[in-house]
C-alpha positions in Angstrom: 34.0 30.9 17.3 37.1 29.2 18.7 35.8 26.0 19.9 37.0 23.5 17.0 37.3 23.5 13.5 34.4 21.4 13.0 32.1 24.0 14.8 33.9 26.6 12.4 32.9 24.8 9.5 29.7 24.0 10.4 28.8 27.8 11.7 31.3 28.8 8.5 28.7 26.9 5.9 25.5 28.0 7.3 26.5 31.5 7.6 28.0 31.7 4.0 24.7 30.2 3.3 22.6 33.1 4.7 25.1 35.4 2.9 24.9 34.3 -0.8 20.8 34.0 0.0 21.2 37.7 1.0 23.3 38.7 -1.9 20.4 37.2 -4.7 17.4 39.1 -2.5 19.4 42.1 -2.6 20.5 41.9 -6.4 16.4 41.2 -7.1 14.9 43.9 -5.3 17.0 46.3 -4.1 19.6 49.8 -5.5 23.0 48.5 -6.0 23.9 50.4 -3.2 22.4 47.0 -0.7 25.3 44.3 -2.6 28.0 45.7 0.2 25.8 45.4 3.0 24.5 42.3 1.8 27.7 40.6 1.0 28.7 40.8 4.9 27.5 37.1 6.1 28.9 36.2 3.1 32.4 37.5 4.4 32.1 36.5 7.9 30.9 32.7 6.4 34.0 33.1 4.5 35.9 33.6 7.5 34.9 31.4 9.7 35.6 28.7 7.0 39.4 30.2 6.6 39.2 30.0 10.9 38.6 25.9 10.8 41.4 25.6 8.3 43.5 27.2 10.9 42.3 24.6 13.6 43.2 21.8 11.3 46.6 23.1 10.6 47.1 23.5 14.1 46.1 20.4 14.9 48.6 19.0 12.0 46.0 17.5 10.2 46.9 19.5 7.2 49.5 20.0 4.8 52.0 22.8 6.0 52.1 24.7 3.1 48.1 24.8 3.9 48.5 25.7 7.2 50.4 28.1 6.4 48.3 30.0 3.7 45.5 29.9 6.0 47.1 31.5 8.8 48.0 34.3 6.4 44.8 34.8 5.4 
């Protein structure tokens, strides 16, 4: 999103959210074939959470060797 690491988080966490309750409907009641499909707001959640850490580090309010990990993710 590229506003701030808190809206990152915030959007990171509600998005991851939607993705792990899209992974369990698709394990119940669909082929296995759905899981990948499924598993994409779970990615992108996953993302966006990486993204904050990335505005924290730049912002020096983590550790380097943090920051650094982050950025290489």
């Amino acid at each position: 999103m590229c506003w701030s690491a808190q809206a990152d988080a915030v959007v990171g966490g509600a998005v991851a959210g939607v993705g792990v309750a899209c992974l369990v409907r698709a394990r119940r009641s669909g082929p296995p074939q759905r899981l990948l499909l499924a598993a994409l707001p779970l990615v992108l959640g996953v993302h966006q959470l990486i993204e904050a850490l990335v505005w924290l580090g730049t912002d020096g309010e983590l550790p380097s060797a943090l920051a650094g990990a982050a950025r290489t993710a």
